[in-house]
C-alpha positions, -999 to +999 in steps of 0.1 A: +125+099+096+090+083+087+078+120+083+081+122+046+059+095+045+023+111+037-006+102+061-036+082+032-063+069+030-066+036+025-080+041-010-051+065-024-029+040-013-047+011-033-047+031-067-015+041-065-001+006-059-027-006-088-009+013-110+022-013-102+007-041-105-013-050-072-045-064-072-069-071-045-074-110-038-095-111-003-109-087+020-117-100+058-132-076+090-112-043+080-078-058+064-077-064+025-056-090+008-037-076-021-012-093-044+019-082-065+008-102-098+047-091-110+059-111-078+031-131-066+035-116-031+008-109-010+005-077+015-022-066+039-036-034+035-062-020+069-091-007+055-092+024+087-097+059+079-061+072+076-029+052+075+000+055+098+033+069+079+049+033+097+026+015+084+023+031+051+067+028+050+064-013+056+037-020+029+064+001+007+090-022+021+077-052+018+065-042-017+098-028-027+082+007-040+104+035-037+089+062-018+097+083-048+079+060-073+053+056-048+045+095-045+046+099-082+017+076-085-009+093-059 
């Protein structure tokens, strides 16, 4: 199921969700703070050297970012 979901880099993840709107507030060990300035929300992004598809499909969750839109954006 999560296979469709891509395995990032932390970094391609953080443009693409820049381009929606998310901006990074705080950055502590190896997780950064970023916040939705359209909703105010904040997510937790790990700063490791690939992301998990899981983990990359709940920040796209909790974000409410199509995986569609999402790909579109890298």
């Amino acid at each position: 199921m999560s296979s469709k979901y891509p395995i990032l880099s932390p970094n391609q993840i953080i443009t693409a969700l820049s381009k929606v709107g998310f901006e990074k507030i705080s950055q502590k060990g190896s997780h950064a703070k970023y916040k939705n300035l359209k909703t105010q929300r904040i997510y937790i992004i790990p700063m490791h050297k690939e992301i998990a598809r899981g983990t990359l499909k709940s920040i796209l969750e909790q974000a409410d970012v199509e995986l569609e839109t999402f790909l579109n954006l890298l």
